[in-house]
C-alpha positions as CSV (number, residue, x, y, z in Angstrom):
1,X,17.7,18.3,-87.8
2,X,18.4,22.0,-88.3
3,X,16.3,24.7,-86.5
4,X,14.4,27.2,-88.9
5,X,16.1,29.7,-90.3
6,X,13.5,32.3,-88.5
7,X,13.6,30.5,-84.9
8,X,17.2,30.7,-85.3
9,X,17.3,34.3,-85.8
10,X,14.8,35.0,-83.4
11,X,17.5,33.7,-80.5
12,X,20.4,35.4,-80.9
13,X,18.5,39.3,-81.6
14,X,16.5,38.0,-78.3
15,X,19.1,37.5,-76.3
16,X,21.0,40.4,-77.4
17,X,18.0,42.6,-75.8
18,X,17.6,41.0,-72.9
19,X,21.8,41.7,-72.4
20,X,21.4,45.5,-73.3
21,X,18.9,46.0,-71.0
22,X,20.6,44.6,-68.2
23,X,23.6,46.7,-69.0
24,X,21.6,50.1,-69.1
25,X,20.1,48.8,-65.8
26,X,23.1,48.1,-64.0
27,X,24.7,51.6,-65.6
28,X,21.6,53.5,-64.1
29,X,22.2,52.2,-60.7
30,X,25.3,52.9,-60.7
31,X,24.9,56.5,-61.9
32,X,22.3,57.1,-59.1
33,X,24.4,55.5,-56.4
34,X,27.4,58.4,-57.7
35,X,25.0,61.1,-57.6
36,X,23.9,59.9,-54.2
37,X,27.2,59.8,-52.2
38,X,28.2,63.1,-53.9
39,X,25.2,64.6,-52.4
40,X,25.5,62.5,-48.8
41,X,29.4,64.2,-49.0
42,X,28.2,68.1,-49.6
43,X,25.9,67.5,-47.0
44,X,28.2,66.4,-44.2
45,X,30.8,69.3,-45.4
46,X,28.3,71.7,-44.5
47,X,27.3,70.1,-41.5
48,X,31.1,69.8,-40.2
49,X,31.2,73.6,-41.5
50,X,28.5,74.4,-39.1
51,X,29.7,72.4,-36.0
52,X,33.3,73.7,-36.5
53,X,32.0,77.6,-36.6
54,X,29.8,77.6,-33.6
55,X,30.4,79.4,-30.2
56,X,29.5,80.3,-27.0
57,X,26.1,82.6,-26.9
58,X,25.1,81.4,-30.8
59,X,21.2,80.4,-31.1
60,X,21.2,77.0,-32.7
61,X,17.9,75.2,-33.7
62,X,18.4,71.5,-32.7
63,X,17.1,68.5,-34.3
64,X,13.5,68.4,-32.4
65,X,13.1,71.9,-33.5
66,X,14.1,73.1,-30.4
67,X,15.6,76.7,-29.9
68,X,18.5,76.8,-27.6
69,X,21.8,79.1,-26.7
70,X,24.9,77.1,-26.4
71,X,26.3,77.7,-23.3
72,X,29.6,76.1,-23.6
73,X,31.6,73.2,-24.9
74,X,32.6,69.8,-23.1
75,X,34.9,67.1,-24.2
76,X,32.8,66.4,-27.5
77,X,29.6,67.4,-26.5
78,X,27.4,70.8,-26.2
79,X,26.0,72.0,-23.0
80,X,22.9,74.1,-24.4
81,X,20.4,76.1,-22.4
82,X,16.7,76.1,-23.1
83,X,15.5,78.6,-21.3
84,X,16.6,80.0,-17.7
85,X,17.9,77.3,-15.1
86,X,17.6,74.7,-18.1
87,X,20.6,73.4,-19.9
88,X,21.3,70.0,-21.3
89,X,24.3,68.4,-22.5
90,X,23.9,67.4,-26.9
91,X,26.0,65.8,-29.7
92,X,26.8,68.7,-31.9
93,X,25.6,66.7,-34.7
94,X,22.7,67.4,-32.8
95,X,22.4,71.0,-34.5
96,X,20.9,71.8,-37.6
97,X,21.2,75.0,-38.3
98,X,22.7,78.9,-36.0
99,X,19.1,80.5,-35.5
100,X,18.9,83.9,-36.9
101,X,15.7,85.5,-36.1
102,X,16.4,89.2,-37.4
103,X,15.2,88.2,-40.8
104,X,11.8,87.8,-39.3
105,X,12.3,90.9,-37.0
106,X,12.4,92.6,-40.3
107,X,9.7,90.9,-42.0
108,X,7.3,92.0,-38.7
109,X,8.4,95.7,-39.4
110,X,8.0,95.5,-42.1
111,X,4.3,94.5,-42.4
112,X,3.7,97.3,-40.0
């Protein structure tokens, strides 16, 4: 006994779906896991940027939101002061970002 002529149409164009939408599938995941490392990777050049270009005296803002002077450098590691007599020893991934607070020195004068 043959199939219908409609039931056996039916398969093939099914399965051809199903197989096209696995293929976009797998093509957007990939896509999104390209755009995601080439993110990650700008992200960690800047960070090493910032790391490389510090120095003694430089306000840094550190991960807990923390305002501190970097006081010196040891082995791998940054000895930071928090205020007077306070200093504490960080990872230098540790820092975010060099604190730069004339911008809102200007802002404040400027309002006046």
């Amino acid at each position: 006994m043959e199939p219908t002529t409609a039931a056996a149409a039916a398969a093939p164009a099914a399965a051809t779906g199903m197989n096209g939408f696995f293929f976009l599938m797998i093509a957007f995941i990939l896509i999104f896991m390209v755009l995601s490392m080439r993110t990650n990777k700008k992200r960690m050049a800047q960070q090493q940027q910032l790391i490389g270009s510090l120095k003694k005296g430089d306000k840094v803002i550190i991960l807990n939101g923390i305002v501190a002077t970097i006081d010196g450098f040891k082995d791998n590691l940054l000895e930071v002061k928090l205020s007077e007599g306070n200093k504490v020893t960080i990872l230098p991934s540790a820092v975010i970002s060099v604190y730069n607070a004339q911008p809102a020195q200007q802002e404040q004068g400027a309002k006046k």
